[in-house]
N, C-alpha and C positions, 0 to 999 in steps of 0.2 A: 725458458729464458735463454736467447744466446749466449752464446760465449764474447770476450772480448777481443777484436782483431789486434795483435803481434804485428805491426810493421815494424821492420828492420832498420829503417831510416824514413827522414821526413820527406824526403824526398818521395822515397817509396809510397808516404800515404800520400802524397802531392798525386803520385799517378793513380793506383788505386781507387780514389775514391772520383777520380775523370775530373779534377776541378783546373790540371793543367798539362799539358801534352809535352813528351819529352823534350820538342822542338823549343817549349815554353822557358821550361826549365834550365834548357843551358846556357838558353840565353840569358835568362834571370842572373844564372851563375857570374856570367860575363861581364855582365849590367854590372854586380854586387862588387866585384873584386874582392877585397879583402873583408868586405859584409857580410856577416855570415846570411845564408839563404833566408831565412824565417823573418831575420830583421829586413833587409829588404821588401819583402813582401809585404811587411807593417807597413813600411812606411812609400811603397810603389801602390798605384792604384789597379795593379796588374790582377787582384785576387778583392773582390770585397772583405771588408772586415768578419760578416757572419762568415762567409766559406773557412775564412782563415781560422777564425775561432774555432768551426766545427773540424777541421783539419788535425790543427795542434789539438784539440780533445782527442782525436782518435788515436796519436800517436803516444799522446803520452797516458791514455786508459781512462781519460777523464772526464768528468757528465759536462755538458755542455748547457748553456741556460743562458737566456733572454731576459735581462732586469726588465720590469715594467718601467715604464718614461716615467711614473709618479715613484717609483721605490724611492723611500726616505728608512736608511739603516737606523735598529733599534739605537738608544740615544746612550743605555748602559751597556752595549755590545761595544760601541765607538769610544765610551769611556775607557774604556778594559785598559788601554794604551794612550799613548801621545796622540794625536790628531796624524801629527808630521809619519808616522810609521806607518797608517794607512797607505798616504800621500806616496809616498818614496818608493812602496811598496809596489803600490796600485792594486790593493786590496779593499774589499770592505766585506764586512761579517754581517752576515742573515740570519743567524737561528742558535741557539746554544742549545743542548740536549744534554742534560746532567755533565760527564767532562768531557764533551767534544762540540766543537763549533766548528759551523758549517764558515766558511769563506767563500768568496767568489775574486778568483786573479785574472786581472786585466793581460799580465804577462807570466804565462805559462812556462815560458825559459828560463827565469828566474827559478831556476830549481832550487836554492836557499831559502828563498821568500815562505815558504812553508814553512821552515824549520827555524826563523826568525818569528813567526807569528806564533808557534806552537812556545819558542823558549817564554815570552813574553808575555805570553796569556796563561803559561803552565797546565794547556790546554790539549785534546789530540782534536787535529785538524781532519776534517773531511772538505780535500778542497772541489772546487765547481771551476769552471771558467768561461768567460765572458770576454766581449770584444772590451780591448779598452776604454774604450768612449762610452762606453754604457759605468762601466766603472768610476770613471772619473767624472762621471754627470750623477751618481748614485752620492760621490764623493761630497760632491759641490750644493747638493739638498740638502745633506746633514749639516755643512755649516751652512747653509741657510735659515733650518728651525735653530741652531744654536744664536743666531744674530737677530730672530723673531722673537724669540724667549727673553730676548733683553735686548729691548728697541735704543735705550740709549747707550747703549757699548757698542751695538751695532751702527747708529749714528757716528758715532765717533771714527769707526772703523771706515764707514765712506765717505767721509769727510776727508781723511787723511793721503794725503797726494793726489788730491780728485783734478788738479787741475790738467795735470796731462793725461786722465782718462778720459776728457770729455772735452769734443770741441760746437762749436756752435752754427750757424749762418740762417739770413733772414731774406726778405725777397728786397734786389737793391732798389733805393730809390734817391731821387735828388732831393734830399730835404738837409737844410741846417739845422743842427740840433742847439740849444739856449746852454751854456755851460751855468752852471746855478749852483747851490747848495746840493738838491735832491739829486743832482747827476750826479755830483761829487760821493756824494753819500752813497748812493747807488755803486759804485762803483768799489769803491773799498773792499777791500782782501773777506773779511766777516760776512759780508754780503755775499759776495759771488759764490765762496764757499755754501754760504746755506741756502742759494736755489739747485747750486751744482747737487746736493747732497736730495733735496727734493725730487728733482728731475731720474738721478740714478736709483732709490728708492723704490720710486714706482715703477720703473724699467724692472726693476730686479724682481720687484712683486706681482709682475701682471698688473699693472691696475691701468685700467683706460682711460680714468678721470682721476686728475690733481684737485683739489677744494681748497685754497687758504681764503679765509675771510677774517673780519675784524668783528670781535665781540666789544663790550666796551670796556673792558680790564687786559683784557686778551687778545691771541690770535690762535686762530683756531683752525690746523690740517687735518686734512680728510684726504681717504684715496676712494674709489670708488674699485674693489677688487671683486669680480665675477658678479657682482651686481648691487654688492651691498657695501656702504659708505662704512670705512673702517679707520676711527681717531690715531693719528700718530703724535708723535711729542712736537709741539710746537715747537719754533722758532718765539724771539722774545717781543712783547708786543712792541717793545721800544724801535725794531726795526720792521713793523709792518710796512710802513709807507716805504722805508728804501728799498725792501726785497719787491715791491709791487714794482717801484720805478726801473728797478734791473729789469723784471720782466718787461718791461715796456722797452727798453732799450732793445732787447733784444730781440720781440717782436714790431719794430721799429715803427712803435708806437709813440701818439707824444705825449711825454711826461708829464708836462705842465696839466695837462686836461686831467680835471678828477671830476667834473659834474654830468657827461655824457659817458653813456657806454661805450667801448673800443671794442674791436675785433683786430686779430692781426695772429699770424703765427710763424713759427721759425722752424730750422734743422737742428736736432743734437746728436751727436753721434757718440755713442760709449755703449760699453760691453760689448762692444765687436760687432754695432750693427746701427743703423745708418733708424731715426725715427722721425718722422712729420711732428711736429704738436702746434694744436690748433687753440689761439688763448682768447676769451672773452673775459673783458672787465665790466663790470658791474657796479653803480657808485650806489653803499647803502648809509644808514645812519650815522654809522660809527667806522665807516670808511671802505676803501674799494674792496669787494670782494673780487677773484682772480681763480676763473676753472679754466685747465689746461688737458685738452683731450689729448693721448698718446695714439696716434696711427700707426704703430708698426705694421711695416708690409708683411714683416716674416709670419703677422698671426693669421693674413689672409688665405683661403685654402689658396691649395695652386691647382685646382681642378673642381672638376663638379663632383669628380668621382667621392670628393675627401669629405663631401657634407654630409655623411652619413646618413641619406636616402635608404626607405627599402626599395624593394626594388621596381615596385611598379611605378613609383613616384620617381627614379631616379632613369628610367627607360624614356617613361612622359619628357621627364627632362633635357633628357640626351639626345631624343626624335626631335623635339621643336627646336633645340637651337640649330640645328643642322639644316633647319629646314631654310628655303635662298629668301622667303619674304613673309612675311606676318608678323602681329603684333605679340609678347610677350609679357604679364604684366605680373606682378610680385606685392603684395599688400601688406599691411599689417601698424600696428601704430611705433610710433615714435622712436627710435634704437632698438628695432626689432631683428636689425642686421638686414635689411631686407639691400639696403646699398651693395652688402659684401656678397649676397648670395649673388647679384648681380656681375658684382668682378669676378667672379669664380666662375661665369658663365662665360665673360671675355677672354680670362685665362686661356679656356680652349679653344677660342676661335680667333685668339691673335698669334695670325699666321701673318709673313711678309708680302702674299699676296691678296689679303684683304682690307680694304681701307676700314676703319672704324675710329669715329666720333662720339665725343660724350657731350653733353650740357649740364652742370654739376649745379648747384649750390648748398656748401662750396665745393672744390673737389677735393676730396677726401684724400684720396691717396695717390700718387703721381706714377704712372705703370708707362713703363718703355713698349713702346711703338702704337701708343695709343692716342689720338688727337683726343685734347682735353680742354674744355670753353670752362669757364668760368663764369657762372649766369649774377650780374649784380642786377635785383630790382631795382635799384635807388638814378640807376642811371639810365635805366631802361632799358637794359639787356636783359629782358625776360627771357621764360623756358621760348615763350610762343617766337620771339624774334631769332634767339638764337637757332633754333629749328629751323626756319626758314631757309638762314644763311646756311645751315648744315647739309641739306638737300641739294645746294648749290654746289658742296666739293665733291662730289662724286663718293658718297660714303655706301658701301657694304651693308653696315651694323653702324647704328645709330640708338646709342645710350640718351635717354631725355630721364633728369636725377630723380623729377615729381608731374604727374600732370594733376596740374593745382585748378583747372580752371577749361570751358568748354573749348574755348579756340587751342589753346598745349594740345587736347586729347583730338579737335578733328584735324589737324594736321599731323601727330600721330599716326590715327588710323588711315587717312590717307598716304603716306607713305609708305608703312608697310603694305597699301593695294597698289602702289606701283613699284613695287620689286626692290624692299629695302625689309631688312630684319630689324624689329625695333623693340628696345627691351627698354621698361619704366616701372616707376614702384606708384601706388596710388594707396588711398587710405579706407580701406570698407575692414569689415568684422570678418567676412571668409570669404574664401575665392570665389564661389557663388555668388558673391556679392560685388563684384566686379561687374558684371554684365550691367544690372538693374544702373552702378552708379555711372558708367558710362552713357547711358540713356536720360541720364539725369540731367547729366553736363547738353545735351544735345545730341549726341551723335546716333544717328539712326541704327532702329534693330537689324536692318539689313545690311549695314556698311559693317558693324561689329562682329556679323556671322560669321560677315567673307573675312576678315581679319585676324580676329580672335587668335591663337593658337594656342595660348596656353594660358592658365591664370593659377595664381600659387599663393598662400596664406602663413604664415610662421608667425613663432614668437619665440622669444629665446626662453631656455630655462637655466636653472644651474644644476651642474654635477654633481652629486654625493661624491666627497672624498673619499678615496678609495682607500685609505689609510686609518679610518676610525669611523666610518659606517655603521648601522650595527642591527642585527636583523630585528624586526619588530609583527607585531599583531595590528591588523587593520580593524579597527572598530567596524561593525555593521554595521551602525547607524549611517556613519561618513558613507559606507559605500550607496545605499539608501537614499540618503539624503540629494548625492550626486548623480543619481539614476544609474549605477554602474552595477552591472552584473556580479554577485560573489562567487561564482563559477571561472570566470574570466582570468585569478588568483591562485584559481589552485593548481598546487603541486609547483608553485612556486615560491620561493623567498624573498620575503618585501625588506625595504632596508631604510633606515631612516638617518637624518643627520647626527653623527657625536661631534666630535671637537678635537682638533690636535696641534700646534702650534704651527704645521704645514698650511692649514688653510685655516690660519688665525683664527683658530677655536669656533669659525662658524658654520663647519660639519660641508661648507661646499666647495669643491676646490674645480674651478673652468666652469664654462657655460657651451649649450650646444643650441640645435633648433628645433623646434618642431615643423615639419611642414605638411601641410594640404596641398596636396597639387592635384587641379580641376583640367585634365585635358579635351580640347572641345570636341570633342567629336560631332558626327551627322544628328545625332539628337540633340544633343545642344544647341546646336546651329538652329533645328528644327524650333525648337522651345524660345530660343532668343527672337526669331523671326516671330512669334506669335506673342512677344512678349509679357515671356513668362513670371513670375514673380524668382527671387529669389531661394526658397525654398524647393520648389518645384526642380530650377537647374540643377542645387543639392543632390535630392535623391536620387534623378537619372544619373549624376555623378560616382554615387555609393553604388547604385546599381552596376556601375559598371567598371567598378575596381576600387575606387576612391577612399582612404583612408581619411578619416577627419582629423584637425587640428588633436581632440580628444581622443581617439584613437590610437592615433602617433603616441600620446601622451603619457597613455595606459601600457600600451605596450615596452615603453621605455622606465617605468617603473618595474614591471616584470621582468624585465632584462636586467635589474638592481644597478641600473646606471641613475637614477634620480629616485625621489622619495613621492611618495601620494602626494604629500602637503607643497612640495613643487612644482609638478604636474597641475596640479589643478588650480595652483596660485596664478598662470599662466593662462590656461584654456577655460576655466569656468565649470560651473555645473552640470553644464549643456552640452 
């Protein structure tokens, strides 16, 4: 085991360890003035926060550690003390070991901060250190199960000053609004309040879907978090109709109308970040029901790299977008994420000198420097017109949202044959299965060959929470049953859902993909020209790297990031 390095000053480990050159330094010095050095550095972007962490560990003899993004500190470790003395401190405690507990400090300077936690806890400290931001994000999950553990004290608590956390805006238009009873009611302090408190909620919980509807005694919220619809404490039935009409106001919708379905959606902007939500109304027996999709950009990857490809599928990937013309196509059913995988492909290729157009419906998410149409059928801006027009501006890359139909897919595939990259989502059961339904639509086996370049399959699954997971035995029948190899398992630990107030007791906490990625190569091409069935493209596909939907599947159980009964809830038997 080594010994521990003795620098003399911080300065000294600043050079030693080559993270900044004397020239750095004295300038820093200069920079700081009466600052001392270390604080500077926190707070100058001249030193990343890990270097700096592992820096001040080396100086002051201390182990240095990485919180995991999900760490949620034990709940009687956090008890031990006030809340506020973690905070102040910018500590939080990881582990008790008969009388000494482990800490992790955000600020290592604080040379007291140790001997405040140890009088306090009457405890002997072994302390860790961590960049602060990992600290005070470890900080802000513990009061988060503490505000999950009791939904209505947590209620109250985002309820309270919500109005300057949260501002609004809706897309303008020239309409007069009817001043009436319902607008009026609408509007009232009680109201605003309890959409404001809905809307931050689900910001705070991850949830992608809002649900209030009207039962007939009741009204009844729902969030849809990591895939599964999760009950929170309603609002009072007496103000269903006004919290519906506020929503209407402010996706400037009109009020008065309860017998037809609306669409419309608006901006909110709280917790320090800017979200789309996309609201559909619904008129049922016992009154409108109102789901509100949350779009945040920040959950879109910002590369391909972040989709968690291995690596043949994510090489496939990274070869064909770069490629200057071909068709690209992404399949899978309904909120399969197959849109986002999509922007995560634009991400990388919107550069300042590439023109790129989308055709949405709708468009999901609003991404700078990117032309973005808006396809409404009802007025007869279809995919197939807007296409047209789109070949007309001079586009690079050309995003089409669905080809729903034969004329969208042969102007598609023609495009990408004369010198245009075009990326589309279409609806078959696996990539394989892209070929046969192209040919369905019309478009010829030979036009598709020359085209093709990649075809891709997903579905989303959801995570095992990393926080109450728990190892389990796989029945042999199930593996059996599912034609899965019991070889494939071993020497690995399988891990199945528990429960912990972090991901609302339903053992999954995120969602990721699975993906198939079908690249076409010369046999492919070969096999489509002779119009091969489906299957057939399959196996020359397996042959020749191709992981299956299933596959991907198993493998990511093995990796004890998802459970069997996930896995397979997703891909099937097959």
């Amino acid at each position: 085991m080594s010994q521990p390095v003795h620098y003399p000053s911080f300065q000294s480990a600043l050079l030693q360890r080559g993270v900044l050159t004397q020239e750095q330094i004295q300038a820093a010095l200069e920079e700081a003035g009466k600052l001392p050095l270390e604080r500077y550095l926190a707070q100058s972007k001249l030193l990343s926060p890990e270097a700096l962490t592992l820096t001040v560990a080396a100086y002051f003899n201390l182990t240095p550690i990485t919180l995991p993004p999900a760490l949620i500190p034990p709940p009687e470790l956090i008890d031990m003390v006030p809340s506020q003395l973690w905070t102040r401190l910018k500590a939080v405690p990881l582990m008790k070991l008969g009388q000494r507990l482990t800490v992790v400090f955000g600020d290592p300077f604080d040379l007291l901060a140790q001997e405040e936690v140890a009088r306090n806890t009457r405890l002997e400290i072994i302390p860790l250190v961590a960049s602060e931001r990992e600290v005070t994000d470890a900080l802000g999950r513990a009061k988060a199960r503490t505000d999950a553990a009791n939904p209505k004290l947590a209620m109250e608590n985002i309820m309270k000053g919500l109005d300057a956390d949260i501002e609004f805006s809706s897309e303008p238009q020239n309409k007069e609004e009817s001043i009436d009873q319902t607008l009026e009611t609408a509007e009232e302090a009680p109201v605003i309040r309890m959409v404001n408190m809905m809307l931050v909620e689900a910001l705070r919980t991850g949830a992608s879907d809002i649900h209030f509807e009207a039962m007939e005694k009741s009204s009844r919220l729902r969030y849809r978090i990591d895939g599964a619809l999760i009950e929170r404490p309603s609002p009072p039935r007496a103000l269903h109709n006004a919290i519906i009409s506020r929503i209407k106001i402010m996706s400037d919708l009109d009020i008065a109308e309860r017998r037809n379905p609306q669409d419309g959606r608006f901006k909110v902007k709280a917790l320090k970040k800017e979200v789309d939500i996309r609201v559909s109304i619904l008129p049922t027996i016992h009154g409108e029901k109102v789901v509100m999709r949350t779009l945040d950009k920040s959950n879109l990857a910002p590369s391909l790299s972040s989709l968690g490809l291995d690596d043949f599928a994510f090489q496939a990937m990274k070869h064909a977008i770069e490629q200057p013309h071909g068709i690209i196509l992404v399949t899978g059913p309904t909120g399969s994420g197959k849109t986002t995988t999509l922007y995560s492909c634009l991400q990388d290729l919107n550069t300042p000198d590439v023109n790129i157009v989308t055709a949405e419906d709708p468009v999901e998410y609003q991404i700078e420097g990117i032309n973005q149409v808006h396809v409404n059928q009802q007025t007869g801006l279809t995919f197939a017109s807007v296409l047209r027009s789109v070949l007309r501006q001079d586009p690079d890359i050309v995003l089409v949202g669905e080809i729903r139909d034969g004329e969208t897919a042969d102007i598609a595939v023609k495009a990408a044959l004369t010198g245009h990259l075009v990326l589309s989502t279409l609806h078959t059961n696996d990539a394989a299965g892209v070929i046969p339904r192209l040919i369905d639509m019309g478009v010829p086996p030979f036009l598709i060959a020359s085209s093709l370049i990649l075809a891709q399959a997903q579905r989303l699954y959801r995570k095992l929470c990393p926080l109450c997971k728990k190892p389990t035995e796989v029945n042999p029948d199930v593996l059996v049953a599912n034609h899965i190899d019991p070889a494939f398992f071993e020497g690995a630990t399988l891990f199945e859902a528990g429960g912990c107030p972090k991901c609302n007791n339903i053992g999954y906490k995120g969602r990721g993909a699975f993906m198939e990625v079908l690249p076409v190569s010369d046999a492919i091409r070969g096999a489509t020209v002779k119009g091969s069935p489906a299957d057939v493209l399959r196996n020359i596909a397996i042959q020749e790297g191709m992981a299956t939907l299933k596959d991907v599947g198993l493998m990511k159980v093995r990796s004890g990031i998802t459970s069997l009964h996930a896995a397979l809830e997703v891909t099937g038997s097959e």
